[in-house]
C-alpha positions as CSV (number, residue, x, y, z in Angstrom):
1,X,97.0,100.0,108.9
2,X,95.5,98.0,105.9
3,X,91.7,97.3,105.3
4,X,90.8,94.8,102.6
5,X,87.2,94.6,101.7
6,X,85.3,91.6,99.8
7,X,83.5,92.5,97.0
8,X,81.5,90.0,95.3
9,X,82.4,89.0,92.7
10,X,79.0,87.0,91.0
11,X,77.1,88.5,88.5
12,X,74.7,91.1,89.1
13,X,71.3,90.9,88.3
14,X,69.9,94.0,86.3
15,X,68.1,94.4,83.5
16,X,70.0,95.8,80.9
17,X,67.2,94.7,78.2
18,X,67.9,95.5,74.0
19,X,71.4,96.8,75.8
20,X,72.8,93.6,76.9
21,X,76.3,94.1,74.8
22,X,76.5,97.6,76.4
23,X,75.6,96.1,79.7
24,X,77.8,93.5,79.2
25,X,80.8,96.1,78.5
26,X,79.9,97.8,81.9
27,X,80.3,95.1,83.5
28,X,83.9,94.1,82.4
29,X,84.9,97.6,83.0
30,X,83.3,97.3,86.9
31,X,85.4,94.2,87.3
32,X,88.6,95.3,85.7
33,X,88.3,98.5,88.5
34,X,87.6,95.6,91.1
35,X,90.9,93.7,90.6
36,X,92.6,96.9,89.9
37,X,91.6,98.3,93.8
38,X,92.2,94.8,94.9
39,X,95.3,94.5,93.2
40,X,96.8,98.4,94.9
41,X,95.5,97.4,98.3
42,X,97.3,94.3,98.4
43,X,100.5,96.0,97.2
44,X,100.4,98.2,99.8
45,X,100.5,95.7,102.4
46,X,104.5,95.3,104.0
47,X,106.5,92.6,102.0
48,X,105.8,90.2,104.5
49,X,102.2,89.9,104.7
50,X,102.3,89.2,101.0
51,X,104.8,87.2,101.1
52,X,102.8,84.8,103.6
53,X,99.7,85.1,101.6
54,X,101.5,83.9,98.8
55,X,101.1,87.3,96.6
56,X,104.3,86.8,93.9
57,X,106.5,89.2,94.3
58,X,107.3,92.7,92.2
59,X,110.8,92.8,92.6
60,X,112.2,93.7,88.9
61,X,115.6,94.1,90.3
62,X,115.8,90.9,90.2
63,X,116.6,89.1,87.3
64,X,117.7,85.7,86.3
65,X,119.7,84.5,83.0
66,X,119.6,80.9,81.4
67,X,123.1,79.2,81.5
């Protein structure tokens, strides 16, 4: 069985004070793990609950050629 948690995704409200581009940095890093968990948990779902949620599909076997 697959659990998806919500993580909010609005900014946080710290004070990073004189660090702000170092704060800044954390914070992309912190998202970029987000979507990266998101991203693993949702491909572990069965092809068909992605396919009805409308995630695109992995399939690299797959390929198509211009005529």
């Amino acid at each position: 069985m697959t659990s998806i948690t919500f993580r909010d995704g609005g900014k946080s409200h710290s004070s990073y004070g004189s660090h702000s581009s170092l704060g800044s940095f954390a914070d992309k890093i912190v998202r970029a793990y987000r979507r990266w968990q998101t991203e693993r948990q949702i491909e572990s779902m069965p092809m068909d609950v992605r396919k009805d949620i409308g995630w695109p599909s992995a399939d690299e076997n797959r390929r198509t050629t211009a005529r």
